[in-house]
N, C-alpha and C positions, 0 to 999 in steps of 0.2 A: 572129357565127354565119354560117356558109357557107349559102348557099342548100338547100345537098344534105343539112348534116346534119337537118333533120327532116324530110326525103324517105326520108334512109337508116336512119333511126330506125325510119320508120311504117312501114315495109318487114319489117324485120326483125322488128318485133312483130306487121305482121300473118302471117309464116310462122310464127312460131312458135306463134301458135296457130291456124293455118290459116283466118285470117277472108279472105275476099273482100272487094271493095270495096263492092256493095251490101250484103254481111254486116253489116259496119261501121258503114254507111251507117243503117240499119235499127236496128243495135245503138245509136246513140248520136246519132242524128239528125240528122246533117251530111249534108246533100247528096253523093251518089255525087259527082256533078263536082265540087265540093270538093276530096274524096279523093283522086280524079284527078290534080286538076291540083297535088297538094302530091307525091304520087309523082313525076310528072311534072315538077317543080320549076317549073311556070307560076308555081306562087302561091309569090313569095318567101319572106313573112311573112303565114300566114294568120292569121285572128283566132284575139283572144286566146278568144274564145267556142268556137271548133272545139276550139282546142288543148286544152281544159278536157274539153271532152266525149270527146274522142277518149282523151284521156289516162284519163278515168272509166272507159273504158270496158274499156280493157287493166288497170284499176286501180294503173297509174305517177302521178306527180308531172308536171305539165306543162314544168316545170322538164327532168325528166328528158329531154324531147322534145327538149331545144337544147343539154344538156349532154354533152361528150365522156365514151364509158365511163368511161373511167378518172377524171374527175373524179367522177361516181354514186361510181363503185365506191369511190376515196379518202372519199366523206363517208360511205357506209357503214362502212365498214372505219373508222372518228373514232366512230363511233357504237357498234359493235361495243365498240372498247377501252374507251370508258365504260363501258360497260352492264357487261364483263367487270370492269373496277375496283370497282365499285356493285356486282356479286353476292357480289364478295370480302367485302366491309366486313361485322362484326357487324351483328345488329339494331340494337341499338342507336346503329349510326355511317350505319346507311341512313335511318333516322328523322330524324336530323340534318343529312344532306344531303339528306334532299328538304323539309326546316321551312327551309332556305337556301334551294332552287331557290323552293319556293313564295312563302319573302316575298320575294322577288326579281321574281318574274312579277306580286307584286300591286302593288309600286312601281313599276313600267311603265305 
């Protein structure tokens, strides 16, 4: 990860819902200077504790904070086609593949 991309991330999330630094700050309990200096790209790698809350707050994946669009967008678009396969299926062929995902998740 580039220093800049979760500068340009938190940037772009906060115009798009027009939050301000103390806004933010206030909303999700990270210290203003925090924010600051991760806009500011002082803080290389903030903690993983900010990025959580910060991320709660726009209600993204923290993940999404260090991840290039296009890769978001490609696991969305993986998730979409499933989900578009899985509406297709009868009932009876969705009941079947979610009694696989389920005993799956529980032998894990």
């Amino acid at each position: 990860m580039s220093k800049t991309d979760i500068s340009q991330r938190l940037a772009r999330l906060m115009r798009e819902h027009g939050v301000s630094q103390s806004g933010l700050s206030r909303g999700c309990c990270v210290p203003q200077p925090t924010i600051n200096r991760i806009l500011n790209e002082k803080t290389k790698e903030p903690r993983r504790e900010s990025v959580i809350r910060i991320a709660g707050f726009f209600n993204v994946t923290p993940e999404s904070l260090y991840q290039e669009s296009n890769e978001v967008r490609e696991e969305s678009d993986a998730v979409a086609r499933v989900y578009d396969q899985f509406k297709s299926l009868r009932p009876n062929q969705q009941k079947k593949v979610l009694g696989w995902v389920m005993k799956d998740l529980e032998s894990d």
